[in-house]
Structure formats: C-alpha cells, structure tokens
C-alpha positions as CSV (number, residue, x, y, z in Angstrom):
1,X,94.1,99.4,92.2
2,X,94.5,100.3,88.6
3,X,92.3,103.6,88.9
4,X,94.2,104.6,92.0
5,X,97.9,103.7,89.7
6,X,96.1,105.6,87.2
7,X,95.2,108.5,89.4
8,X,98.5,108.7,90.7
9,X,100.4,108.7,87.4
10,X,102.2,105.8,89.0
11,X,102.9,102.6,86.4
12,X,102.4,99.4,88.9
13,X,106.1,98.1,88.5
14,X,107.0,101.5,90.4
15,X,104.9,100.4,93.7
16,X,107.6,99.5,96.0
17,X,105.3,98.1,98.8
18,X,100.9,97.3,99.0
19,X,99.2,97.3,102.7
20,X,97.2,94.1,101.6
21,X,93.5,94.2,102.8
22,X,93.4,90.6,104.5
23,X,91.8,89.6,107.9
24,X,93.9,86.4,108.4
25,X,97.2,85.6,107.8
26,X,96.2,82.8,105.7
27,X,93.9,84.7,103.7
28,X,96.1,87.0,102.0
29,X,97.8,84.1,100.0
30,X,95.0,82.0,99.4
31,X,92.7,84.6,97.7
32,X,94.4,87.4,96.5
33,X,97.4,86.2,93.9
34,X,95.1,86.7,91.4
35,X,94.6,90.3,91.8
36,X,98.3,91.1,92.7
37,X,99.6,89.3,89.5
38,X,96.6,90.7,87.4
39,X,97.9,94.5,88.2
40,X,101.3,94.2,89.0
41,X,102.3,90.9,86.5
42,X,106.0,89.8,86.8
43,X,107.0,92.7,89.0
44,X,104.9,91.2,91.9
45,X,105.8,87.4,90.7
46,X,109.4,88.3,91.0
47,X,108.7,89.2,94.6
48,X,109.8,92.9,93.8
49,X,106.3,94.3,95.2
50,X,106.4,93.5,98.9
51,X,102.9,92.7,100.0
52,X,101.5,92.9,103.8
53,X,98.7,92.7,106.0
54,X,98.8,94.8,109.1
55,X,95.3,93.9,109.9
56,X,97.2,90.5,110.8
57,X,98.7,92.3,114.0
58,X,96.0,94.6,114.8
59,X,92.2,92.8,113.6
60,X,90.0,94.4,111.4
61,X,89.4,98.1,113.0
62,X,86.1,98.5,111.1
63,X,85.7,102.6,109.9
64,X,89.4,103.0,111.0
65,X,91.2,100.5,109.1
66,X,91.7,102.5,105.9
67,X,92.9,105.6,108.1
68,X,95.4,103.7,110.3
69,X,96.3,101.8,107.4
70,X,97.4,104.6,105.2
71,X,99.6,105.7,108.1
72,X,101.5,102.6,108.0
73,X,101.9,103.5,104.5
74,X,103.1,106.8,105.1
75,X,105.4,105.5,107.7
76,X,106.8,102.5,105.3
77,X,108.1,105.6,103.1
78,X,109.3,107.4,105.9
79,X,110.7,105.0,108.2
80,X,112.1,102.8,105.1
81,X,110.9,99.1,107.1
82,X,108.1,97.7,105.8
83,X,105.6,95.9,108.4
84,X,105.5,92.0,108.1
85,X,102.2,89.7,108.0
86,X,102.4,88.0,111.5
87,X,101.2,84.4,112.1
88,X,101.8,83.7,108.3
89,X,103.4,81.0,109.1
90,X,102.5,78.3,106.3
91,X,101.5,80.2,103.4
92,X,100.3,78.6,100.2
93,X,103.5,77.0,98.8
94,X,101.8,77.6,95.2
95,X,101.8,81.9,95.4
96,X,104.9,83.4,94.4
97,X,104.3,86.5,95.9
98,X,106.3,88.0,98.6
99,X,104.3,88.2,101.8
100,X,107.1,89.8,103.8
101,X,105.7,87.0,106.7
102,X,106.7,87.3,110.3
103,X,109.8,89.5,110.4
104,X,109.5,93.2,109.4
105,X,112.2,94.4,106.6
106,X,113.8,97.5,105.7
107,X,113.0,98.9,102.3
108,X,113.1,102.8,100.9
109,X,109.9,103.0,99.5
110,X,109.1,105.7,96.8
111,X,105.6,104.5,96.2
112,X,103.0,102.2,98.5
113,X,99.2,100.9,97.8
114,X,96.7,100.6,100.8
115,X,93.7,98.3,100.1
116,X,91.0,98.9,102.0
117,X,87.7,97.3,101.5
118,X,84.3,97.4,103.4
119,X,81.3,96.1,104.2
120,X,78.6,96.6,100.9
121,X,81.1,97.4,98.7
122,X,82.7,100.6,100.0
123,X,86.5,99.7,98.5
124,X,89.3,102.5,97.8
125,X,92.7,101.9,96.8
126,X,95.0,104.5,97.5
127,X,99.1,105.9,96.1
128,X,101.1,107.2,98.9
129,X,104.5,108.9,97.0
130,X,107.7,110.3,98.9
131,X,108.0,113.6,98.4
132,X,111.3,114.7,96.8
133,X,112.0,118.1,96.3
C-alpha cells in the first residue's frame, strides 16, 4: 500500500475510500487493523478512510478479483456511494476502523486503494484518482 501511495504521489490521509482484500466478513476486522492503522495512522482510526470488502457480496473471483475490484473503485469515484461489507454483522468491537458494514453510503471520493492479493504471493495495491480538469 505504501509503494502504490508512493507511486501515486498520493499522502495516505488523502485516500477517501480502500476495496479491502478480505474473503469473509469477519475477516476484514479481525486481521487486518494492523495494516490499515500501520499506513493510514489516525486518519483510518478516526474512521475517515472508509474500508470495504466487496468480495463479501460476490466470493473470491480468483484471476478476476483485482480487475472487477478496481472497477468498483472506479465507480466509488464516479458514482460517489461507496459499497458496504455485507454479512458484517458482529465485527470485532476492539477495531476502530470503519467497515462501512451492511448498508452502502454515499461519499465523493477523490482517491480509493484496491487490495488485491493472490495465491504465492502475487499482491498489488493499486491508486484510483478522479480526474479533474
């Protein structure tokens, strides 16, 4: 994530939302925090970065799920709503990060983050940016 911030020219309190990489509802506030709050610090703790898992309404779509999950980024910028993480329905009470669980929200988005890990290691993290003339 910090390469791809880097990349981007993007500083990680400018990220407005991050399509989470995490199979199961339950897994994206169990594991994760730690990597959240080590890149984004206080601006994800203060529940300013919005943080979802699509993959929670659509399973893990193997070689496709980095491509149809950088869509959903591109259309959290364009659409302004920012997809929830369905079936989160008891997330761990000790994460103070904002999971956006069950009910999509509308957000504009200047800048999103798409996880997507695979299998042996193959991870990218990628910037999606609004364009503004």
């Amino acid at each position: 994530m910090r390469m791809a911030l880097k990349d981007a020219g993007v500083a990680p309190d400018q990220i407005d939302y991050v399509n989470a990489h995490a199979p199961r509802p339950r897994s994206v506030t169990s594991r994760r925090p730690r990597r959240f709050t080590a890149v984004f610090g206080e601006h994800a703790t203060s529940k300013k970065l919005w943080i979802s898992s699509t993959k929670s309404m659509m399973g893990h779509l193997l070689g496709a799920a980095g491509a149809v999950e950088s869509a959903v980024c591109a259309l959290a910028i364009a659409e302004g709503k920012i997809p929830p993480t369905i079936n989160l329905t008891d997330p761990d009470p000790a994460c103070a990060l904002d999971y956006v669980p069950l009910v999509a929200r509308e957000r504009r988005v200047k800048h999103a983050l798409n996880n997507s890990f695979g299998f042996g290691g193959t991870n990218c993290s990628l910037v999606f940016s609004r364009f503004e003339a």
